[in-house]
N, C-alpha and C positions, 0 to 999 in steps of 0.2 A: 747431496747436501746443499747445490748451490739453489739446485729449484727450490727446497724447499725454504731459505731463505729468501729467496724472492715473491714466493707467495707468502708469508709471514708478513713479508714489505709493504705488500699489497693490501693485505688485509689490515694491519696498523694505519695504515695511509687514507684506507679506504672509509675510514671510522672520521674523516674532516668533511663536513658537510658546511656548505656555502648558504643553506635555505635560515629564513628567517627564526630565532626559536618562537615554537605556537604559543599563545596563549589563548584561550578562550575568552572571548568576547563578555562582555560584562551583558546580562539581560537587558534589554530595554525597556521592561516593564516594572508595573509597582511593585512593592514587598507584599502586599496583602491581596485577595478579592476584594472587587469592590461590594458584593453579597456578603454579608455574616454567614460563616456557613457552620450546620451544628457538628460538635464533636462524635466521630466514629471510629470505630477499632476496624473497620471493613476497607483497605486498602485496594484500589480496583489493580495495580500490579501485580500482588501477590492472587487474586481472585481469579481462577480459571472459568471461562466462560459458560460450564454445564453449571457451576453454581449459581451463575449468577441469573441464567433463564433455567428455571426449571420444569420450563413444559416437555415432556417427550416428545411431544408431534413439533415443535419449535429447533429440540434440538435435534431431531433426526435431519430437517431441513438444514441446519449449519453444516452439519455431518457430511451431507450429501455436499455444500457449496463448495466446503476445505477441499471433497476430490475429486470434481468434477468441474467446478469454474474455471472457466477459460483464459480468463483474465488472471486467475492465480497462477496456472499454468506458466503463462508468457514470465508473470512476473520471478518465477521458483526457475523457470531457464534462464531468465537474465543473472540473477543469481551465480547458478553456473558457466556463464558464460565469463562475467566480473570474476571469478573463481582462476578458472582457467587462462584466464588475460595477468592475473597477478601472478599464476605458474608462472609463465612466458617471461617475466619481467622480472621473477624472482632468479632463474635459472641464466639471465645473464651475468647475473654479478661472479658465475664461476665459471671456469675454462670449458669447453667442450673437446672432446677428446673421440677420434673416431681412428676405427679400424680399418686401414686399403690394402689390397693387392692388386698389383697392377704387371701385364707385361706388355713392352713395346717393341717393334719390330722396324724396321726402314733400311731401305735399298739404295746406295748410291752409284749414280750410272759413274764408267768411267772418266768421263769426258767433265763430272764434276771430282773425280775423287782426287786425292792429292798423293794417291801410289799408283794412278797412271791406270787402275783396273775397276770393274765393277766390284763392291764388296757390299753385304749383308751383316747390320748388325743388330743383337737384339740386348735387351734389359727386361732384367725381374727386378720386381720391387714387392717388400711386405714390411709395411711401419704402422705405427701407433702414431697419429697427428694431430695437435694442438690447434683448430680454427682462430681466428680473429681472437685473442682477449685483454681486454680493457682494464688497464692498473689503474683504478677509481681510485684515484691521488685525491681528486677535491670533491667524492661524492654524488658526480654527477647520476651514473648509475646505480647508486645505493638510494638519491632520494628520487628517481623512475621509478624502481620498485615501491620506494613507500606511497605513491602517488599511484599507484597499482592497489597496493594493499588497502589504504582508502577508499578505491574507489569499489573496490568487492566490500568491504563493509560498508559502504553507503548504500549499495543496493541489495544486500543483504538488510539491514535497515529499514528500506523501503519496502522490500516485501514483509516484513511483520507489518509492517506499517498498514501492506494493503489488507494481511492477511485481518489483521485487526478491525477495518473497515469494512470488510464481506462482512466480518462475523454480526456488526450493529445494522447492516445494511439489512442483511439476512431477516435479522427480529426486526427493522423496521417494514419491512413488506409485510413479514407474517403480521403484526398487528395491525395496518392497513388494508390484509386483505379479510381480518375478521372483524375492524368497524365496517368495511364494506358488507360482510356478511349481516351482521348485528342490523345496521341501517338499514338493510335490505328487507329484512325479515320484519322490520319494522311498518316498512313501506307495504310489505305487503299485507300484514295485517293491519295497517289503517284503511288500504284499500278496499278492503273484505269488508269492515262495519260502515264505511262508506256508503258501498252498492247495497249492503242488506238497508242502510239507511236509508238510503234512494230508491229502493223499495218498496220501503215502509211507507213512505210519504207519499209519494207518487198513486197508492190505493187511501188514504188520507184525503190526495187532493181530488180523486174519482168518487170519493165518498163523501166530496164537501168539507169536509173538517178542515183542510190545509190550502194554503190561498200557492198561487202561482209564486210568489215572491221566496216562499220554502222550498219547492221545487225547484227552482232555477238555482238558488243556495248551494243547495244537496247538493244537484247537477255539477256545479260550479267544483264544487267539492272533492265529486269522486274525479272529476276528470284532471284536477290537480295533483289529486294523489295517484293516479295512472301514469302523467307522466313524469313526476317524481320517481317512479318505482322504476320505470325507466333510463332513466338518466342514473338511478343507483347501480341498475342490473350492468350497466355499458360500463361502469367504474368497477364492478365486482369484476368483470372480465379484464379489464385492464388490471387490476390488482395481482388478479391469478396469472396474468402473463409478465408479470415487471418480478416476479416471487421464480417463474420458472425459468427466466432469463437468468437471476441471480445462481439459483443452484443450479444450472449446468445440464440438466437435464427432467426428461417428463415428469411432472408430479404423479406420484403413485394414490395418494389420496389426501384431499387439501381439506375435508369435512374437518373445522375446527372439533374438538373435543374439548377444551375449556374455553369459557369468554372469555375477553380481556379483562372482564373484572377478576378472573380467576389465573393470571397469568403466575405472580406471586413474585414478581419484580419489584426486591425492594432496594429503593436509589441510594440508602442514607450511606453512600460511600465517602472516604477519606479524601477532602479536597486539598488537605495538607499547605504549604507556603507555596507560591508557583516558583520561587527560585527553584525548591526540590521536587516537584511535580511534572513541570514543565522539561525539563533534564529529562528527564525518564522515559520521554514520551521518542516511540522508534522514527517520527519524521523529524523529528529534532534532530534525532542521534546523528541521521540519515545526514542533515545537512551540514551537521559538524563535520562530519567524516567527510564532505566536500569539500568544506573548506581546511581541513588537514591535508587530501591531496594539493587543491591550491597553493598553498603553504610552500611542499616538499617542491612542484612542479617551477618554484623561483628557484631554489639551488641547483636543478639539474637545468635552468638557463641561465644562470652564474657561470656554470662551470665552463660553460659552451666557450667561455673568451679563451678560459688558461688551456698551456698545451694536453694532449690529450696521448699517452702512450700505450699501444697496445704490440701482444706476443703473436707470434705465427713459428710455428716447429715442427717438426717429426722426428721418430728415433724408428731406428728397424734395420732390416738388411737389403742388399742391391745385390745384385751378380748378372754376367752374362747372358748365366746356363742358369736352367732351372734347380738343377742336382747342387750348383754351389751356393742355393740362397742362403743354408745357416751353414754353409763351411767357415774356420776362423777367419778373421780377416775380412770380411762381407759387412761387416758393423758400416751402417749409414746413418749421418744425421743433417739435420739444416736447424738453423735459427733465426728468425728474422726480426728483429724488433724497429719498430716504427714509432716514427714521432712526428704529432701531425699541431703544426700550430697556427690558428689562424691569422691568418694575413689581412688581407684587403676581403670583405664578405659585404660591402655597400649595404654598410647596417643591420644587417639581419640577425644576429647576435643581440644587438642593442635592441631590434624591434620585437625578439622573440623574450627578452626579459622583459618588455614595457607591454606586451602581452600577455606574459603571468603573472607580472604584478597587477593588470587591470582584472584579472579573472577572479586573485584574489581581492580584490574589494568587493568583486559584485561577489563572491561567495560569503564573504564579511554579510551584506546585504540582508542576502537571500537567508543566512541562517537568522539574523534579526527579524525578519519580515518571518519567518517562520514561528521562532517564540510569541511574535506581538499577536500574530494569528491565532495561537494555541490559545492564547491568555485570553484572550476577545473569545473564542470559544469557550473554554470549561467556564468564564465568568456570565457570559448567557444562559448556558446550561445552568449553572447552579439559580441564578433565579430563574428560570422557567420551571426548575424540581417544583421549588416553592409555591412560585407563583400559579403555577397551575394547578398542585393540590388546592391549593381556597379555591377557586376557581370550577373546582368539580367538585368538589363539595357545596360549592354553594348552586352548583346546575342540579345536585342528585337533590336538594331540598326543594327546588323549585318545580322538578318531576314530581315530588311526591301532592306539593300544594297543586298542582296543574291537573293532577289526579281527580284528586277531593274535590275540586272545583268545577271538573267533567260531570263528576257524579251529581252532586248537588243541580247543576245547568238541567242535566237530562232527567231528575225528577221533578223540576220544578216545568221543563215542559211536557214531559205527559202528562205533569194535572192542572196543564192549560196556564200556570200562570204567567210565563215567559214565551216571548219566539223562538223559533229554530235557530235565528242568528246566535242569540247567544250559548246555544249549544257549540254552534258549527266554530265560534269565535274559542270557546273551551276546546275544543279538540287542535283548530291549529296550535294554540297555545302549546297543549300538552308534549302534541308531534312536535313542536319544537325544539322544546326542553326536551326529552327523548333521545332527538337528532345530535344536540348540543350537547348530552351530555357523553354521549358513546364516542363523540370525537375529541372532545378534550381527554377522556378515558386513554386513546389511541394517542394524544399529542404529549401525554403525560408519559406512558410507557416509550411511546419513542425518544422522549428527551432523557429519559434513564437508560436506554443502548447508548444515544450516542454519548452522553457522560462517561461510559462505560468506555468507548473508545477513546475519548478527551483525556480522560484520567489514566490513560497507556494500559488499561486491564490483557491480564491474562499473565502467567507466572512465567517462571523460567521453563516448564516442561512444556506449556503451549508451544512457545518461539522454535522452542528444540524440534518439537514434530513438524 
C-alpha cells in the first residue's frame, strides 16, 4: 500500500509543469491573396495525387519515386529514428524494474580475520530491483518527453512534407522532359525542310534562278537549326537524367504517350483564406511541432533549479547457502531515496534556461518565416495559373498566324514575287512561336504541381501510406 501511494504522489505531482502555456503564434501574413482567385469545390488536401495527374506513364513514375527514392528513404528513417528517441524519453517517466541473481564468495586470511583463523564466506542473492527513478514533482521529465514527442511529429511532418514535394518534383521532370521531347522533335523537323530547303535552292542557284544571297540564307538557316537541335538533344539527356535521379532507379521506358497538351491537369484548385490553408500545409505543422518542443524544453530547465528526488530499491532473498535462498526468514530489502539539490553550478542552470528561451524565439521565427514563405509561394502560383493560361493562349494564336503566314511567304516565292528572306524570316517566326509555345505549355503544368504541393495536396490515406 505504501508504494502504491507513493507512486500515486508521483504521478499527482508529476502533472506541475514549469514550461511556458503554448500559444500559437498569430500569422504574419494578410487575410486574403493578393490574386483574386476563382471559386472551386476541388480542395488540393482532400485530393490524392493519381487524381490529380492522370497520365499512367506520369503516375507509374511517382509510384516508382514513393519506393525507391533515396532521399525518402533517409527521410521515412528519420522518422523512426524521432519515433524511437521519444520511446526512450517516454519510458523515463516510469520506474524500471530488473531481475538479478547474484552469488559472492571471499576468503579472509587469518592474519586479517578477527577469530584469529582463515575463514570462507559466501552469499546468494535473487531480488526484483527498482533503478534510479525520478519523482517529477515540477515536471521536468514529463516536459523531456513532450519535447521528445514534438520533435517525432515535427519530423514526421517533414517527411509528408518531403513526401509531398517528390511527388510535384516527380511531374515537374516528367513535363520538362516531354517539352524537351516536343522541342526536340520540333527542332528536328525544322531541320529536315531546312536541308530539303538548302537543297532546293542551291540547284536554283546552279540553274541561275537563285542569286548567292538565297544560298548563304538557307545555309545560314539550316546550320542554325543544327545547332539548335543540338543544344535541345543535350537538354533532352539532361532531363532524362534529372527524372531518373528523382525516381530512384533505371527508367524502364520514358517514350511519352500523351503530350503535355494532353496531360489533363486541371489547376482550378481550392486556394481557400491562407489563415486555413496555410495551417494545413505539413512544413508548417513541422515547424509548429518545433516550436511546441521549444516551449516544453523551458520547463524541463526550470525545473533543473528546484530539488530533484529520485528512488533506488530491491525486494528478494539473501542466504548463505544456496538451499536457504527461499527458506522463511531469507526476506531482503534496501531502500534508498535521494535528494539532490543544487548548490553552487557557476550558472549553468541560469545559462541552460537562457538557452531555451533563445531556441524558443528563434523557433517563434522560423515558424513565421515559414508561413510568410508558404503565403509568397501559393500567392505566385496562383497568379502564374492565370497568368500564364492568357499567356499560352495568346502563343497557340500566334502559332496558328505564323503558320498562315509561312504559307502565304512560300507561295508568294515560288511565283517569284517575293525573296527567300522573307520566307526564311516566316519560318524563324513560326519556330519560334512553336518553341514558345510548348514551353509556357511545360511552365503552365509545372505551376499546377507545384500549387498542388503549396496548397498541402494529398488526403489523409496518402500521409497514412
Amino acid at each position: 500500500m505504501s508504494r502504491l501511494v507513493v507512486l500515486a504522489t508521483a504521478a499527482v505531482l508529476g502533472a506541475c509543469s514549469l514550461a511556458p502555456e503554448y500559444q500559437r503564434p498569430a500569422a504574419p501574413v494578410a487575410g486574403t491573396w493578393p490574386e483574386a482567385v476563382s471559386a472551386s469545390d476541388r480542395a488540393a488536401t482532400s485530393l490524392a495525387w493519381p487524381a490529380y495527374f492522370p497520365d499512367p506513364m506520369l503516375q507509374s513514375l511517382i509510384s516508382a519515386a514513393l519506393e525507391h527514392n533515396r532521399d525518402l528513404r533517409i527521410a521515412v528513417a528519420r522518422v523512426e529514428e524521432a519515433r524511437a528517441l521519444y520511446g526512450i524519453a517516454r519510458a523515463d517517466r516510469l520506474p524500471t524494474f530488473d531481475l538479478a541473481t547474484s552469488r559472492s564468495a571471499s576468503r579472509t586470511p587469518a592474519d586479517l580475520s578477527t577469530i584469529g583463523r582463515a575463514y570462507t564466506a559466501q552469499r546468494y542473492d535473487f531480488n526484483v530491483s527498482m533503478l534510479s527513478f525520478e519523482l517529477d514533482f515540477w515536471g521536468r521529465v514529463a516536459n523531456l518527453t513532450e519535447a521528445a514527442k514534438a520533435s517525432y511529429l515535427a519530423t514526421d511532418e517533414a517527411q509528408h512534407a518531403f513526401r509531398l514535394s517528390l511527388v510535384a518534383d516527380v511531374a515537374n521532370a516528367w513535363f520538362s522532359l516531354l517539352e524537351m521531347t516536343e522541342r526536340t522533335a520540333i527542332a528536328r523537323e525544322t531541320l529536315t525542310t531546312r536541308e530539303e530547303t538548302l537543297h532546293l535552292i542551291t540547284k536554283r542557284r546552279d540553274a541561275g534562278v537563285a542569286g548567292d544571297l538565297d544560298y548563304l540564307a538557307a545555309d545560314g538557316a539550316d546550320q542554325a537549326a543544327r545547332a539548335d537541335l543540338a543544344s535541345l538533344e543535350r537538354q533532352l539527356a539532361a532531363a532524362t537524367n534529372a527524372l531518373t535521379l528523382l525516381v530512384g532507379k533505371p527508367l524502364d521506358n520514358t517514350a511519352p504517350v500523351r503530350k503535355l497538351s494532353e496531360q489533363g491537369v486541371v489547376a482550378d484548385l481550392n486556394a481557400g483564406l491562407p489563415s486555413d490553408v496555410l495551417v494545413q500545409r505539413p512544413d508548417v505543422l513541422a515547424a509548429e511541432q518545433k516550436l511546441i518542443a521549444a516551449n516544453a524544453n523551458i520547463g524541463a530547465a526550470r525545473a533543473a533549479f528546484l530539488p530533484r528526488i529520485s528512488l533506488l530499491g530491491s525486494f528478494g532473498t539473501a542466504s548463505a547457502a544456496l538451499s536457504g535462498l527461499f527458506k522463511d526468514g531469507s526476506r531482503a530489502w534496501t531502500f534508498q531515496p535521494a535528494l539532490l539539490l543544487p548548490l553552487f553550478d557557476f550558472g549553468r542552470n541560469a545559462a541552460n534556461t537562457d538557452l531555451a528561451a533563445a531556441r524558443k524565439v528563434i523557433a517563434v521565427a522560423e515558424y513565421e518565416r515559414t508561413i510568410q514563405q508558404a503565403f509568397r509561394e501559393v500567392a505566385d502560383l496562383l497568379a502564374a495559373r492565370d497568368k500564364l493560361a492568357v499567356q499560352l493562349a495568346a502563343l497557340e494564336a500566334a502559332e496558328k498566324a505564323q503558320t498562315e503566314r509561312l504559307r502565304i511567304a512560300d507561295a508568294r516565292y515560288q511565283a517569284g514575287i517575293s525573296s527567300y528572306l522573307e520566307v526564311l524570316d516566316a519560318q524563324r517566326e513560326l519556330y519560334a512561336a512553336q518553341q514558345g509555345a510548348v514551353q509556357t505549355r511545360r511552365a503552365w503544368l509545372s505551376t499546377a504541381a507545384q500549387l498542388y504541393k503549396a496548397l498541402g495536396g494529398g488526403d489523409a490515406v496518402e500521409k497514412a501510406s
